[in-house]
Structures are given as C-alpha cells and as structure tokens.
DRENRO-870538 format. One record per residue: residue number from 1; y, z, x of N, C-alpha, C in turn. Coordinates in Angstrom, 2 decimals. Layout:
> papa  n.y  n.z  n.x  ca.y  ca.z  ca.x  c.y  c.z  c.x
> NUM  Y  Z  X  Y  Z  X  Y  Z  X
...
//
This chain:
> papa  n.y  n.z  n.x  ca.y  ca.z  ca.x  c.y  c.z  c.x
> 1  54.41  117.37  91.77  55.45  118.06  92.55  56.65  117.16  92.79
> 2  56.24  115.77  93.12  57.49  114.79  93.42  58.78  114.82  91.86
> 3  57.74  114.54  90.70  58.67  114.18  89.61  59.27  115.69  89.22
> 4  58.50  117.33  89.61  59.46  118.08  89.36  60.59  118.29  90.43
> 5  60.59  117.38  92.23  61.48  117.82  92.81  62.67  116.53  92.06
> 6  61.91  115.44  91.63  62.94  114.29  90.81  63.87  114.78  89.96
> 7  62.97  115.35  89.11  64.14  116.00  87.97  64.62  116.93  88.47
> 8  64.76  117.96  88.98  65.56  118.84  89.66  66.39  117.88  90.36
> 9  66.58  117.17  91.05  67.86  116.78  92.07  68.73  115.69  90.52
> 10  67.84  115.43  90.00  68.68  114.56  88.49  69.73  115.76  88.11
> 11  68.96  116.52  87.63  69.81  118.01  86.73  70.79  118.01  87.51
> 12  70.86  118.64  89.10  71.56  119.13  90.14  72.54  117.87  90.14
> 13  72.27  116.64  90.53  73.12  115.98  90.45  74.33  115.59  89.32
> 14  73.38  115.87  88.24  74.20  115.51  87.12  75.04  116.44  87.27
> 15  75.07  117.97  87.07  75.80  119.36  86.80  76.59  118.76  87.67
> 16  76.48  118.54  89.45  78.01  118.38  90.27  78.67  117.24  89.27
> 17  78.17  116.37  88.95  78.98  114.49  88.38  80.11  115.96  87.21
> 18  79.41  116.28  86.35  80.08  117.36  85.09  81.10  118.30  85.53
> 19  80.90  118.73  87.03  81.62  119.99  87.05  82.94  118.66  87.71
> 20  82.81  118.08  88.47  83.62  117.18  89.57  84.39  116.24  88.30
> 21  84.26  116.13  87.37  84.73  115.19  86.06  85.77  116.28  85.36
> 22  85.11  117.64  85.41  86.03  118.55  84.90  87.55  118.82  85.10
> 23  86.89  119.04  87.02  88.12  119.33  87.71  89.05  118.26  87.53
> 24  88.83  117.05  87.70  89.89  115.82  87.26  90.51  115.90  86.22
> 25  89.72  116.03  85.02  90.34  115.86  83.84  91.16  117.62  82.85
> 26  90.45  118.24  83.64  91.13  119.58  83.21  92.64  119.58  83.27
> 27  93.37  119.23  84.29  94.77  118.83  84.33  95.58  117.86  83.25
> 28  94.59  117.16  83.30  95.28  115.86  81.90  95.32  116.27  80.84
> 29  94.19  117.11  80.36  93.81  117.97  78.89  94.97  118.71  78.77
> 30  95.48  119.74  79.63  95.87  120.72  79.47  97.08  119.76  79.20
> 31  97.69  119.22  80.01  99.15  118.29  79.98  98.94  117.73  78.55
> 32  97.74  117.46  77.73  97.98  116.56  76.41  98.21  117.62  75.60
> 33  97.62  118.56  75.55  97.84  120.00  74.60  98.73  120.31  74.62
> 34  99.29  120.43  75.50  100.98  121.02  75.88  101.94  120.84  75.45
> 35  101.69  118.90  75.23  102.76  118.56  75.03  102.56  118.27  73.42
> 36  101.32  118.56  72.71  101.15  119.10  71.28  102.15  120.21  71.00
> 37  102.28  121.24  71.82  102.92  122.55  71.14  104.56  122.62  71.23
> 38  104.60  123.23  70.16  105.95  123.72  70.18  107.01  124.37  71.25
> 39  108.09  124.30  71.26  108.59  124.65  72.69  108.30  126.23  72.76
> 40  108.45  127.25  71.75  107.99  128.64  71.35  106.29  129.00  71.75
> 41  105.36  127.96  72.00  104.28  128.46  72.24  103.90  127.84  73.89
> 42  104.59  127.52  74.55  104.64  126.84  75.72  104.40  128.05  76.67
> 43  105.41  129.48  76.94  105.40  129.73  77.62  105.30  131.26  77.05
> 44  103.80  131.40  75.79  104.13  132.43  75.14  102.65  133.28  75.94
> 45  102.55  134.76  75.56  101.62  135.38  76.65  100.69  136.24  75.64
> 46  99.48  135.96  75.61  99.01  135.12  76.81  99.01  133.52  76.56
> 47  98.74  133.36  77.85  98.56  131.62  77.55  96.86  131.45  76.63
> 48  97.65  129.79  76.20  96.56  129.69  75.47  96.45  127.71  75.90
> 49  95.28  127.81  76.01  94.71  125.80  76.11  95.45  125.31  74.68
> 50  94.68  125.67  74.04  94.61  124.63  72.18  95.96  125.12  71.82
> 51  96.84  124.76  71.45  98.05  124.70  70.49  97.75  125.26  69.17
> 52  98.57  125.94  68.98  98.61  127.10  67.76  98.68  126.35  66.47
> 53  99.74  125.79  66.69  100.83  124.78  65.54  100.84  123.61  66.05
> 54  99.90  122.52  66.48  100.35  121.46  67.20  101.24  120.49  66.29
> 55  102.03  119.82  67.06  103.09  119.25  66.59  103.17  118.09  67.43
> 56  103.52  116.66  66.47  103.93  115.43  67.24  105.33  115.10  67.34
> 57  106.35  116.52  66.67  107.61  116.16  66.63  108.28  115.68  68.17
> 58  107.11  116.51  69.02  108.09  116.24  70.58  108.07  114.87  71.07
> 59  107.14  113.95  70.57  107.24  112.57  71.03  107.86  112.24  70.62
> 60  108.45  112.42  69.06  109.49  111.50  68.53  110.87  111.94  68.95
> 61  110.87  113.15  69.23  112.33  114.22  69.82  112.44  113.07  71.57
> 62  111.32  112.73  72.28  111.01  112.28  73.33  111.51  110.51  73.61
> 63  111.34  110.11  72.35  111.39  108.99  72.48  113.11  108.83  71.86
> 64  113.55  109.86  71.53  114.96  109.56  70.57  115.91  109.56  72.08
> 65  115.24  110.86  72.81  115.77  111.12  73.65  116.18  110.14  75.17
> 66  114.91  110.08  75.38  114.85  109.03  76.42  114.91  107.52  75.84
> 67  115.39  106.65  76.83  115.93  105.15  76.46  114.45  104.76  77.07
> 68  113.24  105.00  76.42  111.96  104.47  77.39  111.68  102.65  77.50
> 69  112.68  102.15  76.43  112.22  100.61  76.40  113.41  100.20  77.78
> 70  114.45  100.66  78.15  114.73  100.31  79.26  114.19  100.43  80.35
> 71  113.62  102.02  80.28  113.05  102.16  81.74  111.63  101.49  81.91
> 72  110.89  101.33  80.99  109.97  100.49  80.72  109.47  99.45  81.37
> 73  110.87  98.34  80.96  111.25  96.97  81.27  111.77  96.87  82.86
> 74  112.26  97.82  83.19  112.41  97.86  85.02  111.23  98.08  85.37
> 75  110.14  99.26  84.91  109.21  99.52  85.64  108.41  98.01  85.87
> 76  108.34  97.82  84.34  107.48  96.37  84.28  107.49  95.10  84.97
> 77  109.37  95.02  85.59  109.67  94.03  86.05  109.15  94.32  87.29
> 78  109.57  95.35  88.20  109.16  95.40  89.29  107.78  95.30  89.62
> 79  107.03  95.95  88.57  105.35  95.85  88.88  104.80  94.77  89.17
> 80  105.40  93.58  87.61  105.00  92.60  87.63  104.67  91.21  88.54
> 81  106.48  91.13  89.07  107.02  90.41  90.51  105.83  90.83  91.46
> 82  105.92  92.17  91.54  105.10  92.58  92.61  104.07  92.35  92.87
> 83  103.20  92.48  91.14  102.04  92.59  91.61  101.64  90.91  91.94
> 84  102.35  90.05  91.30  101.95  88.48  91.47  102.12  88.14  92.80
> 85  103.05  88.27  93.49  103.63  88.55  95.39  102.88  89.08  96.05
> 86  102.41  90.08  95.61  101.41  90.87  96.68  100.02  90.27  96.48
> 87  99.49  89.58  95.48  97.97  88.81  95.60  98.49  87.44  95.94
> 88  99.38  86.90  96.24  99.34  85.72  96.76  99.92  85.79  98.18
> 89  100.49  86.92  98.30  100.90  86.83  99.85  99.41  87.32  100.27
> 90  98.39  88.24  100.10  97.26  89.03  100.27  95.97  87.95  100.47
> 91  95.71  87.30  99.74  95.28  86.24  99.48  95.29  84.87  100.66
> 92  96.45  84.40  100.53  96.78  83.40  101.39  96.85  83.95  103.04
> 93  96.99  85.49  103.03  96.84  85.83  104.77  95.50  86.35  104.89
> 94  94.63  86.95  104.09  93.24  86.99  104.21  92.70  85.46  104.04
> 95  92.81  84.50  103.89  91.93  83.13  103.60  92.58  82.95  105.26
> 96  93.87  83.04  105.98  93.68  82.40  107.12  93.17  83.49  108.41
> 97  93.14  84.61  107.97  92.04  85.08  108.91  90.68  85.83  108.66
> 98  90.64  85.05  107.97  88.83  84.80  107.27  88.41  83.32  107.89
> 99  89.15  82.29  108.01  88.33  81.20  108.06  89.52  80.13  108.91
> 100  90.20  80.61  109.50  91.14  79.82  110.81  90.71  80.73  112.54
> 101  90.23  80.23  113.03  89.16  80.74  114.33  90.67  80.69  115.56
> 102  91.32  81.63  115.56  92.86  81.89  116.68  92.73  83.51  116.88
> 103  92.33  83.41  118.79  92.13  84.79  118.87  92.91  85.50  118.78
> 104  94.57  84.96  118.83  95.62  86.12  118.18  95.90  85.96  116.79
> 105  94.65  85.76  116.08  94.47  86.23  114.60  93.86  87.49  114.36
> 106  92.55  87.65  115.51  92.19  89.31  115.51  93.47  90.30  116.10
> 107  93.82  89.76  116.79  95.08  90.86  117.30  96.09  91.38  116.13
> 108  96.34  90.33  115.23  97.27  90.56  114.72  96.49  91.10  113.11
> 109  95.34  91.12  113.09  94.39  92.00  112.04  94.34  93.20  112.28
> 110  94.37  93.14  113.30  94.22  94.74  114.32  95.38  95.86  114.03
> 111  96.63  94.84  114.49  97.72  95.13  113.85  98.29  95.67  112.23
> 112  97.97  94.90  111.52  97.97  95.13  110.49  96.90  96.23  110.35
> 113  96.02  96.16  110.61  95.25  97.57  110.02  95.86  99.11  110.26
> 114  96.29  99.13  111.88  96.49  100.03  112.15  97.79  100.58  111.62
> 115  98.43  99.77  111.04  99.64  99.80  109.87  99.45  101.22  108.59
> 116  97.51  100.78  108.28  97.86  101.50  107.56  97.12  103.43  108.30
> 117  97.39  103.62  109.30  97.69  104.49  109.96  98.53  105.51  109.96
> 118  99.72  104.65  109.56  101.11  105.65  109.73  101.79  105.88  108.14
> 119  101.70  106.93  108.30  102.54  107.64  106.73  103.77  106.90  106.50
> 120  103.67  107.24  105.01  104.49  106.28  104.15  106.21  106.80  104.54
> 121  106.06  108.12  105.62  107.53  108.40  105.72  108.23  108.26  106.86
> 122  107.11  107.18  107.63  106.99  106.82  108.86  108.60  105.79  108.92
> 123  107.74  104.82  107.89  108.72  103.37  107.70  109.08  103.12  106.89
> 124  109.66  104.35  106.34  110.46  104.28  104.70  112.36  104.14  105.83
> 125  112.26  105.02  106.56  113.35  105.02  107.40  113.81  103.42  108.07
> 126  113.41  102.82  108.79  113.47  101.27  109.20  113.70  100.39  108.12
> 127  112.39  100.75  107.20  112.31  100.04  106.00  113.96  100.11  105.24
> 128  114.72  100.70  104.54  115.26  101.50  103.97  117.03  100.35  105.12
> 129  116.68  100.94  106.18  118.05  99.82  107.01  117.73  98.49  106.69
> 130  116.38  97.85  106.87  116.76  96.95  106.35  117.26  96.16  104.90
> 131  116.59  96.93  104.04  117.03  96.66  102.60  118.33  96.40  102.84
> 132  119.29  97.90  103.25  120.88  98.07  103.29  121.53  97.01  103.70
> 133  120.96  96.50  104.54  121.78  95.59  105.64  121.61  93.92  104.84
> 134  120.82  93.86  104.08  120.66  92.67  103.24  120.86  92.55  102.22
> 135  121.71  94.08  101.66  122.41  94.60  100.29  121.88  94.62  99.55
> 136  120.45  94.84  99.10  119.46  94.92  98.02  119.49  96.43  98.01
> 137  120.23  97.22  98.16  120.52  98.91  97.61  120.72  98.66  96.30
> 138  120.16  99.56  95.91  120.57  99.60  94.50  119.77  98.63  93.36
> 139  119.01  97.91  93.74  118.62  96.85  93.04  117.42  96.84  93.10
> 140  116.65  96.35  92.03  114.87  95.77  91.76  114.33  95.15  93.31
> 141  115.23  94.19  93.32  114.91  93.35  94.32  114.90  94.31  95.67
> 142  115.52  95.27  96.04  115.20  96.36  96.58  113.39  97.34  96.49
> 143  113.40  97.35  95.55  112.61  97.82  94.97  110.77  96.70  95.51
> 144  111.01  95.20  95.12  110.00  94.35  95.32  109.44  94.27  96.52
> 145  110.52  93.75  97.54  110.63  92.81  98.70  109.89  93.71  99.46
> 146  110.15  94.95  99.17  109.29  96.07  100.97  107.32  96.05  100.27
> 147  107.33  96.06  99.05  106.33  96.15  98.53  105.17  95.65  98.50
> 148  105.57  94.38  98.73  104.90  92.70  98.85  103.16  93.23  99.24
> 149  103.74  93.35  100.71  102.82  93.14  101.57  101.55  94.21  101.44
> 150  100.86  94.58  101.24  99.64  95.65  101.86  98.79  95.18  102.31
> 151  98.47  96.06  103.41  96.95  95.78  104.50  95.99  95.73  103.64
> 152  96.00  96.95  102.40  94.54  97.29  102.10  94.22  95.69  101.28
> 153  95.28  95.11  100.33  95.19  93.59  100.00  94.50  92.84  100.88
> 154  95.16  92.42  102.17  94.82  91.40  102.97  93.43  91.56  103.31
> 155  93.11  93.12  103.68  91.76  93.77  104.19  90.79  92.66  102.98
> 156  91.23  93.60  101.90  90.23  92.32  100.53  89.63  91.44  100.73
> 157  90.67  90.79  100.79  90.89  89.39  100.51  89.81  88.69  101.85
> 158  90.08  89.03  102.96  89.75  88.31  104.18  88.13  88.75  104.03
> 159  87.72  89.93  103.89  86.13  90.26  103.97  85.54  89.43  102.24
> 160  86.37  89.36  101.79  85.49  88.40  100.91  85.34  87.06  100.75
> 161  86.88  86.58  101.58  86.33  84.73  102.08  85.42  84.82  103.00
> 162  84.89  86.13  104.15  84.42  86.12  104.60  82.95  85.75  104.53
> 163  82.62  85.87  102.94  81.53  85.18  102.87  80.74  83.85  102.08
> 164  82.43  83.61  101.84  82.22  82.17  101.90  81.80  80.81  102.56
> 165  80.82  80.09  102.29  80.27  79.46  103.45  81.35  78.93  104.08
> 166  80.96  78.23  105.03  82.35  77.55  106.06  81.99  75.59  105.66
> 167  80.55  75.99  104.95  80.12  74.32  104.93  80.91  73.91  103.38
> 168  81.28  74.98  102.88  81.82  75.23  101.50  83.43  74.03  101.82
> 169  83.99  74.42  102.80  85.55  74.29  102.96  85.51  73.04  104.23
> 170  84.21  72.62  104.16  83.74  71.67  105.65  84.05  70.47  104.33
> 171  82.92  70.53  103.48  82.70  69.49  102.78  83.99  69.40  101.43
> 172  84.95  70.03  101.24  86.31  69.79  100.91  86.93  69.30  101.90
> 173  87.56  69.33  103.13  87.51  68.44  104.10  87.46  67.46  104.49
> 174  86.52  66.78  104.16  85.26  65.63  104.25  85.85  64.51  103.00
> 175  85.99  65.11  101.88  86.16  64.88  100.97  87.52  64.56  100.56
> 176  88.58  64.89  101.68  90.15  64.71  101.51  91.03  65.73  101.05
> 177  90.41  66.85  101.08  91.25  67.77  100.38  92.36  68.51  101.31
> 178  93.50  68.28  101.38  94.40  69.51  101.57  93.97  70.98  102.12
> 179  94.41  71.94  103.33  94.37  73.00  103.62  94.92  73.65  102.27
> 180  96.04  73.10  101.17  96.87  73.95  100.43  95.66  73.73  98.91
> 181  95.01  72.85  98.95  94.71  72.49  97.87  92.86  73.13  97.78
> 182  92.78  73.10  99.21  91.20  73.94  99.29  91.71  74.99  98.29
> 183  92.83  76.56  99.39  92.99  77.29  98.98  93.38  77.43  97.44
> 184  93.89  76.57  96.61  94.34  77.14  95.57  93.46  76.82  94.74
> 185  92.49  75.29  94.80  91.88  75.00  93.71  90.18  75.36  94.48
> 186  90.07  75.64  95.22  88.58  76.43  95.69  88.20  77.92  95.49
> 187  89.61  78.49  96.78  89.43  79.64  96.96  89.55  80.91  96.43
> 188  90.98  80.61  95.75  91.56  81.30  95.20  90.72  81.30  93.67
> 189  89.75  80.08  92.64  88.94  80.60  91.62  88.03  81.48  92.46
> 190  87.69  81.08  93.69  85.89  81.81  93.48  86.73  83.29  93.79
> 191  87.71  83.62  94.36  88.11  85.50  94.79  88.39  85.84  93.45
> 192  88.28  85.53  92.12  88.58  86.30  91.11  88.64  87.12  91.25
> 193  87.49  87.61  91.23  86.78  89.31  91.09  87.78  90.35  91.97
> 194  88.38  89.97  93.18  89.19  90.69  94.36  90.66  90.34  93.39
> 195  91.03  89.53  93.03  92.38  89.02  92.56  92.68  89.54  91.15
> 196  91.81  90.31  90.76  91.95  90.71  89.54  92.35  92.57  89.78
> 197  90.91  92.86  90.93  90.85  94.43  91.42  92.24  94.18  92.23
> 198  92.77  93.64  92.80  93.85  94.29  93.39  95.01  94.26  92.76
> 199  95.60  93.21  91.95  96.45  93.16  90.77  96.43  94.37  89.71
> 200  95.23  94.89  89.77  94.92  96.03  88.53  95.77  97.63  89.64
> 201  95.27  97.53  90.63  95.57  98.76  91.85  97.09  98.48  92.19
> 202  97.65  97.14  92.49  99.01  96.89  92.63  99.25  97.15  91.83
> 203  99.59  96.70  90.51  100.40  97.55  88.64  100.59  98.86  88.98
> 204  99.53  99.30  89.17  99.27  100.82  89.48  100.27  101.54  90.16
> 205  100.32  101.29  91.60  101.04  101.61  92.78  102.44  101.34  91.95
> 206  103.01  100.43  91.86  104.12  100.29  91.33  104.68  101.05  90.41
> 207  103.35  101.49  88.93  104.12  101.27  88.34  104.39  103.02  88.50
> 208  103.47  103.65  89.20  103.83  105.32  89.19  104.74  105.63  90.93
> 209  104.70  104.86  91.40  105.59  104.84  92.70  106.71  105.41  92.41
> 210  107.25  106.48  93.26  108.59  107.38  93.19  109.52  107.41  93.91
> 211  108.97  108.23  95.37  109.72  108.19  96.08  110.37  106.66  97.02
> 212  110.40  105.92  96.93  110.83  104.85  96.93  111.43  104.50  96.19
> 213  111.43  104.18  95.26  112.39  103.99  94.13  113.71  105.23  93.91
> 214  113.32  106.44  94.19  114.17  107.60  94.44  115.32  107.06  95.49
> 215  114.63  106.76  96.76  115.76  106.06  97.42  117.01  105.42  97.22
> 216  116.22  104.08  96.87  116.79  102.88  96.84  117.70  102.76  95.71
> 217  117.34  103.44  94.51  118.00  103.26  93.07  118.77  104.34  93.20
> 218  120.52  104.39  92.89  120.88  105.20  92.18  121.95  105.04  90.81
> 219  121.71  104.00  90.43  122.15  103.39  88.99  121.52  103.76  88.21
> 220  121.48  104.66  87.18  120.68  105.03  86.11  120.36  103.74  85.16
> 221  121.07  102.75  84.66  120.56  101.58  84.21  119.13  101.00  84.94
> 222  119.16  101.04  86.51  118.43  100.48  86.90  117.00  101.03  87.48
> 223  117.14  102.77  86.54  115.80  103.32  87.10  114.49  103.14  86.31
> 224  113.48  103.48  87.22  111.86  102.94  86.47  111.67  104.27  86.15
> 225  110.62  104.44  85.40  109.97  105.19  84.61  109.72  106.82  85.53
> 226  109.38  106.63  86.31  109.26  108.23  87.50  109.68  108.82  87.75
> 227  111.19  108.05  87.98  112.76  108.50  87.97  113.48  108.60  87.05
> 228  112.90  108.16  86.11  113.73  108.99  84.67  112.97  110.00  84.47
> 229  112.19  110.20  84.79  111.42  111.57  84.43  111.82  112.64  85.13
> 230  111.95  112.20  86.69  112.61  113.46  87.31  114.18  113.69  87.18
> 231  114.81  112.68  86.27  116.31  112.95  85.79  116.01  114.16  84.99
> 232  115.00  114.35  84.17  114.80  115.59  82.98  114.40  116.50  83.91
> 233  114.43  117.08  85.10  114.56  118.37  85.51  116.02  118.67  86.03
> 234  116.91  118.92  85.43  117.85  119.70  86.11  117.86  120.67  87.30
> 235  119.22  121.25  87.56  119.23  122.17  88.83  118.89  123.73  88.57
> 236  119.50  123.74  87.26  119.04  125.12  86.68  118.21  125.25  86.07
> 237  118.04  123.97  84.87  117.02  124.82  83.35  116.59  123.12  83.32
> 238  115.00  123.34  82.93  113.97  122.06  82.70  114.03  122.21  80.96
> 239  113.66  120.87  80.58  113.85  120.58  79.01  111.91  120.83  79.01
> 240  110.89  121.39  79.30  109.83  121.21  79.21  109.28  120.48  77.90
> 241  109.59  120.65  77.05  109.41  119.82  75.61  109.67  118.23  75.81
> 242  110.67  118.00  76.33  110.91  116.54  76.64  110.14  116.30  77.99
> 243  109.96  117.19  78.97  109.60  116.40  80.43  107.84  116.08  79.53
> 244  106.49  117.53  79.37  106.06  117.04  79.25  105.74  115.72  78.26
> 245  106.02  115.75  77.23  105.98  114.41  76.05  106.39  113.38  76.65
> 246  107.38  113.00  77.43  107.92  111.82  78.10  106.99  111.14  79.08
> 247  105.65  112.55  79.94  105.65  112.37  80.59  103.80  111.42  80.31
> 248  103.31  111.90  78.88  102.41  111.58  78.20  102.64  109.99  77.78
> 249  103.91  109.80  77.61  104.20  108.62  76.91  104.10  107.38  78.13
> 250  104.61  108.57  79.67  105.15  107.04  80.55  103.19  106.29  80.85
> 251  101.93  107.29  80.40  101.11  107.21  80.90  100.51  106.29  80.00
> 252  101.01  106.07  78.64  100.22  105.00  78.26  100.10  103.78  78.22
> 253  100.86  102.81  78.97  100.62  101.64  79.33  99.25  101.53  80.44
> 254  99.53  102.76  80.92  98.13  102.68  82.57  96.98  103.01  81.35
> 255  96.94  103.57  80.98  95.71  103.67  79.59  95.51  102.72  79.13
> 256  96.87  101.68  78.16  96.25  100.85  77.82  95.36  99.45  78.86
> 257  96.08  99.62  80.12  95.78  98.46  81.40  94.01  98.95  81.76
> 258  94.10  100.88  82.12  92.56  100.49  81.74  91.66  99.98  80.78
> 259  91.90  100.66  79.73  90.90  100.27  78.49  90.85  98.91  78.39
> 260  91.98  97.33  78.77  91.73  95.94  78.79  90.86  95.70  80.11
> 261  91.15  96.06  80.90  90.25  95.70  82.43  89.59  96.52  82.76
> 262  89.13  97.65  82.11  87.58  98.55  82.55  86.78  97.75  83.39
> 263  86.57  96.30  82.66  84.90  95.94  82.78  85.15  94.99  84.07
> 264  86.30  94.28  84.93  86.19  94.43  85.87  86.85  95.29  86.75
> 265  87.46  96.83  86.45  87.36  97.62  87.60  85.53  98.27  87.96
> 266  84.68  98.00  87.04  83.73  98.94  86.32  82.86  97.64  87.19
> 267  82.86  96.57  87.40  82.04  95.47  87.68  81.82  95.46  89.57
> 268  80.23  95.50  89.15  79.99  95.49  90.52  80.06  94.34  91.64
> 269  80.46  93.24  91.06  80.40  92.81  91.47  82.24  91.97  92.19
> 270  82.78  93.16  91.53  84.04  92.77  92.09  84.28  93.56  93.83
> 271  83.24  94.09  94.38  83.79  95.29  95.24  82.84  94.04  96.67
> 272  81.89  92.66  95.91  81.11  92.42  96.77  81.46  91.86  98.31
> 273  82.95  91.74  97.87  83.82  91.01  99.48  84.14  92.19  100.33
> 274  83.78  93.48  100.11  83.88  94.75  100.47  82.74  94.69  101.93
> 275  81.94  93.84  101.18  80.27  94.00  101.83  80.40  93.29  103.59
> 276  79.98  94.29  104.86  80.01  93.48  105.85  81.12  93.50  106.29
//
C-alpha cells in the first residue's frame, strides 16, 4: 500500500513539475514561432502556434534594422561595471556584518533589509534628484551608480561568512594578516559559490532592466537593449516583424550566460550561505 501511495504522489508530483514547466515556457515557444512567421501569417485567422512558411528572413530584416552591436555594448557596459561593483560592494558589507560584533551593525542590517520593503517606485523619485543634481542624466554612469548596492547581495554575502569559523580569521590575525588582506585573499576565495550566484542574477537585473534606464537615458546613442526595443513600438502602428525578432535576438546573450554557468546556478552547493 505504501509503494502504491509512493508512486501515486511521484506521478502526481511529476504531472504538477510538467504542467507548471508548461505554463512558463508556453510564452517563450509561442514568441520563438512567431517570430519564425511571416508578417502575413502573424495576425491571420484563425491563429495558428507552428508557422506555415517559417522564415529566418526577419532576423536578418532585424538585425539590418536595428544597430544591436551598439545597443549591445551599452547594455554590456553597464551590466558589467555593475555587476563587478555590486559583488564587491555586497561582499565587503556582508563580511563586516557577518564577523565585526557593533550593535549598530544590527540596526543598520535591519535597515537595509527593510529597504527591500518598499517598491522600486518608491525611490526611483529621490533616487532620480539625485543623479540630476550630480549631472549623470543622460549617461551610463547614471545608469551604474544607483545600481551598485542591493540588500538581497549583502543579505548573501553576510549569512554565508556567517559560517565561517571565527577561529578561521582569529588565526589569520595571529599570523599578521591585514583586515584588507584576510578579506580578499581568505574570504572572498572561500564565497565563490555566492560571488559567482550573484554576479550571474546582477548581469541579469541589468541587463533586462527598463524602467530605469527609460528614465535616465534619453540619447538614443546611449540606449541599452530594452529601450531600443520599446523605440520599435510607435504611437500609432507597431513593426511586429521587427519588435518580435529583435526581441528573440536581445535574449540570446542571457541564453548564452545560462548554458556557460548552469552548473553553478544548478549547484547546490552555492545556495549553502542561505542556510541559518
């Protein structure tokens, strides 16, 4: 009776994992087909999933069209800056309140957490005066500087020095080492696993981030990839042939970033500073 209630909750479980995989990916399918078909079978009735005539002319119509190695190279720049800034600022403020004992270090953890509390349209406004007022409108560097920081980083970072021994950073100490030199040549190898997962999630954030960049940018030279995309909807009439294909194309760098680092987003043992 046990191994037929076993396999029954296996089956059951599996069918939700199948149906819950569907719903995710049913959207992406349909968006890759789409942007297979011709502009004539796009919006022909009835609708149809599979493409009649599929065609790769729209990527190349897509790529003639759009300047993608510029917008590219902004997206990239900003990601990049970013994402290196945000694991070392993340990093270096989780190692000092993980393992520096100052009771207005919990206060100010506290703080920061409850940061991430308030919607992103909370302190885009504040945020946004200050850029202005330090003349980074218009610019990357606009774009970096508000970015830097995230709680959910620091959160990381700090619960996984957290379980680093303390006799670990006693006996560096002991030994002559530098507060700067623990952290970089101790701490910072053993957090790989966190310094890799959050660098992979920062790229991320960046590199599909919009409304922010909507803001701050209005130089068409100087827009990223999100915002050239929403340049291809006009006020009256959408190019659908170019939005979706453009929009297939901006996605394959995050494709190719998974398929190189699967095996530690996929690794269990990167989530272990999570623990406690």
């Amino acid at each position: 009776m046990n191994k037929l209630n076993d396999r029954f909750s296996t089956v059951m479980l599996t069918t939700a994992l199948y149906i819950v995989a569907f719903i995710y990916l049913f959207p992406i399918i349909w968006l890759l087909l789409s942007s297979l078909k011709p502009g004539s079978e796009l919006f022909s009735y009835p609708l149809s999933i599979i493409p009649e005539n599929p065609t790769t002319d729209n990527f190349v119509y897509s790529w003639a069209t759009m300047d993608f190695l510029k917008y590219f190279l902004n997206t990239l720049i900003v990601a990049v800056i970013t994402t290196v800034l945000t694991v070392i600022a993340s990093a270096s403020c989780g190692y000092a309140l993980a393992k520096y004992k100052y009771k207005w270090l919990s206060v100010f953890f506290l703080c920061m957490l409850a940061t991430t509390m308030l919607p992103t349209e909370v302190i885009m406004n504040p945020t946004f005066s200050v850029i202005l007022n330090l003349g980074l409108y218009d610019s990357l560097a606009g774009l970096i500087i508000p970015s830097i920081n995230t709680a959910t980083g620091v959160f990381m970072f700090r619960q996984y020095f957290m379980t680093v021994p303390n006799d670990l950073l006693e006996s560096a100490r002991i030994d002559g080492a530098s507060e700067g030199r623990i952290f970089f040549r101790l701490m910072l190898p053993i957090a790989k696993p966190i310094i890799i997962t959050l660098a992979i999630f920062s790229f991320q954030w960046r590199w599909n981030d919009y409304i922010w960049p909507l803001i701050v940018l209005s130089d068409p030279n100087k827009y990223t990839v999100q915002i050239a995309l929403r340049s291809i909807v006009g006020a009256e009439n959408i190019d659908w042939v170019l939005l979706l294909s453009s929009s297939i194309i901006s996605l394959v760098p995050m494709i190719i970033l998974f398929i190189v680092f699967q095996r530690y987003i996929m690794d269990s043992n990167t989530t272990s500073g999570l623990k406690g």
